[in-house]
C-alpha positions, 0 to 999 in steps of 0.5 A: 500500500505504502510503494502505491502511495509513492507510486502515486506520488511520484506520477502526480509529480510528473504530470505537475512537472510537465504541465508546468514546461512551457513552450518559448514564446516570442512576442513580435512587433512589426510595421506590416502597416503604415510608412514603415511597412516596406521595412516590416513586411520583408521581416514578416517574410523571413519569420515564416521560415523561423524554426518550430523547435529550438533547442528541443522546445517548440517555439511560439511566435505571436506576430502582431502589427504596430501600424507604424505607431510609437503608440500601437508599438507600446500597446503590443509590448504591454500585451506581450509581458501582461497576457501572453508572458513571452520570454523574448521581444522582437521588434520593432523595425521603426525606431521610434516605435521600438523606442516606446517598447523598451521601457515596458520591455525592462519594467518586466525584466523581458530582453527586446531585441529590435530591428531598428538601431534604437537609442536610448540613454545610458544604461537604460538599455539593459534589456535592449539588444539591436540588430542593425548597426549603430549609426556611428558604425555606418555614419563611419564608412560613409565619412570615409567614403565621402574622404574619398570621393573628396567632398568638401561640404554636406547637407543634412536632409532627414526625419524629424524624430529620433532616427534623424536626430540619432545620425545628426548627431552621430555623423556631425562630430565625424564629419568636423574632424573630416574636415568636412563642413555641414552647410544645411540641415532640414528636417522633416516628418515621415507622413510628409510627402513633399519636401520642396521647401528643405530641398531649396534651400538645400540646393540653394547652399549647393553642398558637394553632397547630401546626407538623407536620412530616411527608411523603406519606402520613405527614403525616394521621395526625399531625393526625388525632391532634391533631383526636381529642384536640380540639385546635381552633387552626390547623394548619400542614403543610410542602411534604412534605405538599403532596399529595393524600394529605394529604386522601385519608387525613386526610379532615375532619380536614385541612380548613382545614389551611394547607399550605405549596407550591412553585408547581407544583401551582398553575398555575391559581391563580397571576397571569400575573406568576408566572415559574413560571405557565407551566411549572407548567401545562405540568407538569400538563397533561402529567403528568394527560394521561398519569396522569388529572385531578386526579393532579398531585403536588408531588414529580412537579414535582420530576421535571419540574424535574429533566428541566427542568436536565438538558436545559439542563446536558447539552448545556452540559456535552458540549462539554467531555467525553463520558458515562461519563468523570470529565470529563463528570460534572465538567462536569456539576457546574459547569455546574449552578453557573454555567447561572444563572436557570432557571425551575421549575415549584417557583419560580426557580432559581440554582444558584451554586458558594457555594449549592446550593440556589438557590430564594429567600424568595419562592418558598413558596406559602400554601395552604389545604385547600378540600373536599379541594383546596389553594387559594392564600391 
């Protein structure tokens, strides 16, 4: 009677046990909707071939849109922490909208990775992890490119809100040190769909070249403008332009556009050398297999990178707690800072308790817009 007992001890304490296992669950926030979903909607692509399993352990993925919306963005981030307990965020492709997930992100102690180069200030990012390159690294290589095209002076022509601001201030000190000069700075909002009076003056002051900085499908206009009030010197666009909506709209008027890149998109045209060569190809064989030729995005590579860190972190991370517990998403965090040199298809990464970040200087690819296409410089 005593070993039945024991018996029937020991199998209610399974079944407890294993009612108690959780699946992963992963909370994404992307702009399928709205100004950005021309950078979302390739990232939504590339999530359909995320995997079922991770480490043994199925794996969730709650998908939802943030319409573009700073607003709808923190209403996603609070649903993800208070109803569906998610163990990790993802998202989102905006910074702005990725700016107002994070402090809901920390509050419940839940790691954002997010796919836009979102700033916060320091040691508010304990929690945030970015996936594109910092400005800093990218505003690099296009100061070092502009040294060598020999440009003298710029102009800044870019959004009103923490993305324009982020690399205003990143590439202003970069360029005085340069010895380039910043003869201009117009701002203007993302739901604008004119900028002729920033680009007169812009034109007006005739700088060897201008700075634009935009996203997605928001980034041809803004040249576009500055092509019909004549403006002839050369024209620099940030990595958030680095698709193929850039040509799709902007047509003519982006041709010859130096376009700043991480290494996804450019398998092809990158040495052997290249770290990232390898799985910069297998990110586009996969992602064009499934979506058709020529569909390759630089924000899809950033949902590859993400699978990339998810599936080196999550089995790290079950050997020290199990989904759905506070324990686990902490492992989660510190596994992300301490799993060292992983290769992305955007570049090297080294995720690191003091830096959140990870990418360095030389990860920034120079590309040029070729009939349409982004070729490497």
């Amino acid at each position: 009677m005593k070993m039945k007992k024991t018996l029937l001890a020991l199998a209610i304490t399974a079944v407890t046990s294993t009612a108690a296992l959780a699946d992963i669950k992963i909370g994404v926030s992307l702009s399928l909707t709205g100004p950005g979903s021309g950078l979302g909607t390739p990232m939504q692509k590339q999530l359909q071939l995320f995997p079922k399993t991770i480490g043994g352990e199925k794996v969730t993925v709650i998908l939802l849109d943030d319409a573009s919306d700073p607003g709808k963005g923190s209403a996603n981030a609070r649903r993800f922490v208070t109803e569906d307990k998610v163990d990790i965020i993802f998202g989102s492709c905006l910074t702005p909208v990725a700016a107002a997930m994070t402090d809901i992100a920390s509050e419940a102690g839940t790691v954002q990775i997010a796919g836009s180069p979102v700033g916060v200030p320091p040691g508010k990012d304990k929690w945030l992890f970015r996936l594109p390159q910092s400005n800093n690294v990218m505003g690099h290589a296009v100061i070092e490119h502009m040294k060598k095209q020999g440009i003298k002076t710029v102009g800044f022509l870019g959004y009103a809100d923490v993305y324009g601001q982020q690399w205003l201030e990143a590439v202003q000190p970069e360029l005085e040190k340069a010895g380039i000069k910043m003869v201009g700075v117009e701002r203007f909002a993302r739901t604008d769909t004119s900028v002729t009076p920033q680009a007169l003056k812009l034109t007006s002051a005739n700088p060897d070249a201008i700075l634009v900085v935009a996203s997605g499908s928001g980034a041809a206009m803004p040249q576009m403008g500055l092509v019909e009030r004549g403006y002839k010197g050369k024209v620099y666009q940030t990595h958030a332009a680095a698709t193929p909506d850039l040509s799709r709209i902007g047509g003519k008027a982006v041709e010859g556009t130096f376009v700043v890149s991480g290494p996804a998109l450019l398998g092809d045209q990158l040495p052997d050398s290249h770290p990232s060569k390898k799985l910069a190809l297998d990110f586009v064989q996969k992602f064009e297999k499934e979506h058709g030729p020529n569909t390759r995005n630089q924000f899809a590579g950033h949902s590859y990178d993400f699978q990339v860190a998810m599936e080196k972190a999550i089995p790290l991370a079950l050997k020290k707690a199990k989904p759905g517990t506070p324990e686990f998403r902490a492992a989660i965090r510190d596994t992300l800072e301490t799993m060292g040199r992983t290769v992305f298809s955007h570049g090297v990464m080294n995720w690191t308790p003091a830096d959140h970040w990870g990418y360095t200087l030389e990860t920034g690819v120079m590309t040029k817009v070729v009939d349409g296409k982004f070729k490497v410089e």
